[in-house]
N, C-alpha and C positions, 0 to 999 in steps of 0.2 A: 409665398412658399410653394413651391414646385409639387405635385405629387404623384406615385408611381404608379407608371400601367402596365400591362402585359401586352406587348406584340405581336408576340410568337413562341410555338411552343415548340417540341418534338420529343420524340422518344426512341429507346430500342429495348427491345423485347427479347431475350435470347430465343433463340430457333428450339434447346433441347428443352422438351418437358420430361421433366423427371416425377413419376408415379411413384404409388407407394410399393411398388416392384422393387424399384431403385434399390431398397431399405434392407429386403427380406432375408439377405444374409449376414445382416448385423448382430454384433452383440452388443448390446446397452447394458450400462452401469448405472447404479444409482450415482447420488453425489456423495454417498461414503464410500463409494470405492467398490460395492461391493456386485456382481453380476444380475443381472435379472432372470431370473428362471421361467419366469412366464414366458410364452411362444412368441416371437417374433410377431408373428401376424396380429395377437391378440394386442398386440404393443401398439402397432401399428395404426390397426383400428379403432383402438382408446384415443390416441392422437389426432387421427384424424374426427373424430365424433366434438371434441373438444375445440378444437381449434378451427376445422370445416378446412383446410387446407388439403387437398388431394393430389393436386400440381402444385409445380414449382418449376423457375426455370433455372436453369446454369448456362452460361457461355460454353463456348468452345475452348479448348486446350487451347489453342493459339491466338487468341485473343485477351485481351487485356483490361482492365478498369479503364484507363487513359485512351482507350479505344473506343468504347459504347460509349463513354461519355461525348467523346467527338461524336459519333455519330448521329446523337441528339442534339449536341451544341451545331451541326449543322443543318438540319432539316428545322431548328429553331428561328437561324438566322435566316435561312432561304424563306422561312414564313414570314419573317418578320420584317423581308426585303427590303433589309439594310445590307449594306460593306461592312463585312467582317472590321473594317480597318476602325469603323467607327466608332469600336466599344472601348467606354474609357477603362472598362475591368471586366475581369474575368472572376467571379467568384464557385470556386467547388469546394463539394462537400462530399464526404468522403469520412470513414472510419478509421481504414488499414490503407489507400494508397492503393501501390500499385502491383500488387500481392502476386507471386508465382504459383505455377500449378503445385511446389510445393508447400505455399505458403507461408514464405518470405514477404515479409513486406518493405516496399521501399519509398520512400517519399521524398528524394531529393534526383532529379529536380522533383518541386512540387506539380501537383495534379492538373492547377489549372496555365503553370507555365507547357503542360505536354501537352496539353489542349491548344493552344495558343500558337504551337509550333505546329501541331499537326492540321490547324487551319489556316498557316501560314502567313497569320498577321506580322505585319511588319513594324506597326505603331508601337515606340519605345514607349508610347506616357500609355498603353495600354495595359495596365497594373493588374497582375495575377498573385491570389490569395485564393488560399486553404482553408475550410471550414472544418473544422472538426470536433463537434459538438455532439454526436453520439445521434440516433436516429433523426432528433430533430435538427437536423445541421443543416438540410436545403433551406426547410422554413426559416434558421436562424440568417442562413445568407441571403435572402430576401429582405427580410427585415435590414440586416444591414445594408444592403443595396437599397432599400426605402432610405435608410440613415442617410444616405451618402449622399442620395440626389437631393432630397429636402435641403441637407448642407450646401448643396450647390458646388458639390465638388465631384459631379461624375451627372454626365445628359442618359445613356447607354450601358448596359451593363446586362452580360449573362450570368443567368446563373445557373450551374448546375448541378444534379445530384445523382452519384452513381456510385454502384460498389459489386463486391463482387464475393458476396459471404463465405459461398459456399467451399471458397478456397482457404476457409481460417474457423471449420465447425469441427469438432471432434468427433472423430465416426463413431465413438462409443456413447455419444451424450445423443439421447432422446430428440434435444431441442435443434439437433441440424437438423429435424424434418422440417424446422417453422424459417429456416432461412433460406435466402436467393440470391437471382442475380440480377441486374436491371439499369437503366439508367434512364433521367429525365431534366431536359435542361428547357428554359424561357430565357426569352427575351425582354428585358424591362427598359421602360424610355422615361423622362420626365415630361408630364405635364404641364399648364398653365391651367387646365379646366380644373373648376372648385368639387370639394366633395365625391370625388373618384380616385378609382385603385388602391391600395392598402390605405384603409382610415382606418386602422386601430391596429395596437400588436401589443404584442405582452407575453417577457420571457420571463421563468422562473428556476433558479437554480438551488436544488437541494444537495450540498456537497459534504451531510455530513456524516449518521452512520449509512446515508443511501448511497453513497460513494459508491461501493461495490457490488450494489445488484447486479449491474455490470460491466464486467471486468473480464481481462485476458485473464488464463489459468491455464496450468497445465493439463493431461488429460487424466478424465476418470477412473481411467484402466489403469492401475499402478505398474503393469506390466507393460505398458506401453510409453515412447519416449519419451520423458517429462520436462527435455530442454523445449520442447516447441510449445508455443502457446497459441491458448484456441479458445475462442468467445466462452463465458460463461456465466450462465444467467442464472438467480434467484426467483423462478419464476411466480413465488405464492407471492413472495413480496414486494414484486413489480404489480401481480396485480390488482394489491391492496391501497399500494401506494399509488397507484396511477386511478383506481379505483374515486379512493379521496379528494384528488390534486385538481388533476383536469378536468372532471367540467367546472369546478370552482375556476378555475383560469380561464377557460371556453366564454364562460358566464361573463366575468371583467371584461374581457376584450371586445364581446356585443358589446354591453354595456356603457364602455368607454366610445363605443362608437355611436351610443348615443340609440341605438338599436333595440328589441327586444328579437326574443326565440322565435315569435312569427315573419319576423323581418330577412330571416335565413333561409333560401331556395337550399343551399346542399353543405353540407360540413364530408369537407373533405378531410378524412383522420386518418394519422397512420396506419395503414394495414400488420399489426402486430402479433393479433392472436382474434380472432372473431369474437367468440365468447367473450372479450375484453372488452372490446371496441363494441361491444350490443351494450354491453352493460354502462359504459362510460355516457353513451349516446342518451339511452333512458335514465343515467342519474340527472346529467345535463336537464335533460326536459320538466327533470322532478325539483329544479332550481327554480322553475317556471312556473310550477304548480301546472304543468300540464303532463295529464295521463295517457291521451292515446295520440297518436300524430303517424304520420306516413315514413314509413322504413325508409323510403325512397331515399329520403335527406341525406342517407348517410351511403356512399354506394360503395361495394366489396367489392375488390380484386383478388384478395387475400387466398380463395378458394381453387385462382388458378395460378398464379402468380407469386404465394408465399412473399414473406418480407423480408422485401428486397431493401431495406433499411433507407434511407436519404433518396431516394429514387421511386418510394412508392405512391408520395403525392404529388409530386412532375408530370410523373406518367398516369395516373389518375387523367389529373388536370385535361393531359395532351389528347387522350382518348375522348373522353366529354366534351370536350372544346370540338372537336375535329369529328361528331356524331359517330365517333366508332365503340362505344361502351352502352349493348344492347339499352332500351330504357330511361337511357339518362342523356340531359340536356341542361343546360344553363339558359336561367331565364333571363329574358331581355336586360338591362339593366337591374339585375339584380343584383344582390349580396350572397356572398359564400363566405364560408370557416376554411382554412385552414390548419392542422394543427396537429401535435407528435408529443411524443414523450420518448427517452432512453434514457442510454447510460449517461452518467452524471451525479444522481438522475435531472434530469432537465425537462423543461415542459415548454412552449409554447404555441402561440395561435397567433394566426391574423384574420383580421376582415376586410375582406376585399369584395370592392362595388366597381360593377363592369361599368366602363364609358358608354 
């Protein structure tokens, strides 16, 4: 049985950093509807103190999901110095598609047939699919790009993950401060060497009253227009639940690889909310029974970056792979985590050991 390696990577990064300036003449609403009277700034500064996110980035007006996405599906394949024509699939992941500045979304054609076009592949058996699993939707299209090749039904395969939040957050809700924009796409190949690239994975879907932590909703403002709809998040009860879940899942998935917690150089996890992701990391280690260990394992982007939903462990990856993320490096034939949680709510991880 064949298994899956990484290539090549790339990324894009939007150009604008949006500070907590950005913010300062908002009104935020609670989720009953009702105004927040506290100071704008003091809002601000609560949010950021919590979360540690200060930047964030957004695209440009004239640019598009289906755009950054190329742009890293290309600097992927250039790395991964193959022919575009090669790839038996295209897989993207993606939330909302391919969202206008007024945020419309539209998803036909699908995301990774724009991709496709706009790298001008010609190969007809080059099969383009949509992910759309909620934050962990790259990690899910990895996994199944691992499915495909172990089946023997695909050598080649991109995957990518981009999106473009900031075009579908509600200017009265708190939580656009914690959203972005981004993209990050690899290149996966099949193997013949034994015991490399994704050994273990494990997805979990809780679809029942967790369904709606989150969900489209209209906005908080009742005064404001409640046909359009814009992320909205439960956020005590994401972090309770993801609190619980994941490193119980984290855990399995070493596990199944046969692995233990000191076997792990870096767990790459979705950048979602800091405070979350500290705390998720040290439950993790308390499945171990180990109390102190090196932060390093786990590296942030989140502080500059915001989450960027489906695109924030790509471009993780693409920056440490390629020594551009201060501190941080992948050890020689090592093992890494990757791994996410969203709407869904959904969870999962892979373990992946470099050739």
């Amino acid at each position: 049985m064949p298994n899956t390696i990484i290539i090549g990577s790339g990324s894009y990064i939007p150009n604008r950093v949006i500070g907590r300036d950005f913010f300062m003449n908002s009104e935020f609403y609670t989720d009953e509807g009702e105004k927040i009277e506290k100071p704008t700034e003091e809002i601000i500064a609560k949010f950021v103190e919590i979360t540690e996110i200060e930047n964030r980035r957004f695209i440009e007006e004239d640019l598009t999901n289906s755009q950054i996405g190329y742009e890293a599906a290309k600097v992927a394949i250039e790395d991964a110095k193959i022919d575009a024509e090669e790839l038996d699939y295209i897989i993207y992941a993606s939330n909302f598609g391919e969202v206008t500045v007024d945020g419309y979304v539209n998803f036909m054609p699908n995301m990774a047939a724009r991709v496709k076009n706009k790298l001008g592949i010609e190969n007809r058996k080059c099969v383009t699919y949509d992910m759309i699993f909620g934050c962990p939707g790259w990690v899910e299209a990895m996994i199944l790009a691992d499915n495909l090749i172990k089946a023997k039904a695909a050598k080649t395969i991109l995957v990518v993950g981009a999106e473009t939040l900031n075009r579908v957050t509600d200017p009265h809700d708190r939580n656009r401060m914690i959203f972005a924009d981004g993209a990050g796409a690899v290149v996966v190949k099949a193997t013949d060497e034994e015991n490399v690239g994704i050994i273990s994975h494990n997805t979990i879907c809780d679809n029942g009253p967790e369904l709606c932590y989150l969900a489209n909703g209209p906005s908080i403002n009742k005064d404001a227009d409640q046909k359009r709809l814009f992320v909205r998040m439960q956020g005590r009860k994401i972090y309770e639940y993801a609190l619980k879940n994941v490193p119980v899942a984290i855990k399995e998935t070493i596990d199944d690889a046969g692995l233990s917690i000191e076997d792990i150089d870096k767990i790459l996890i979705h950048q979602a909310n800091a405070k979350m992701d500290y705390a998720m990391i040290e439950r993790l280690h308390k499945l171990y029974e180990v109390k102190d260990y090196d932060h390093a394992i786990s590296p942030m982007t989140i502080q500059e970056f915001g989450n960027s939903s489906v695109a924030t462990i790509p471009t993780m990856y693409d920056l440490i792979i390629k020594g551009k993320m201060a501190g941080q490096t992948f050890k020689d034939k090592g093992n890494i985590v990757m791994t996410s949680v969203g709407a869904g709510m959904n969870i999962n991880a892979i373990v992946y050991k470099f050739p």
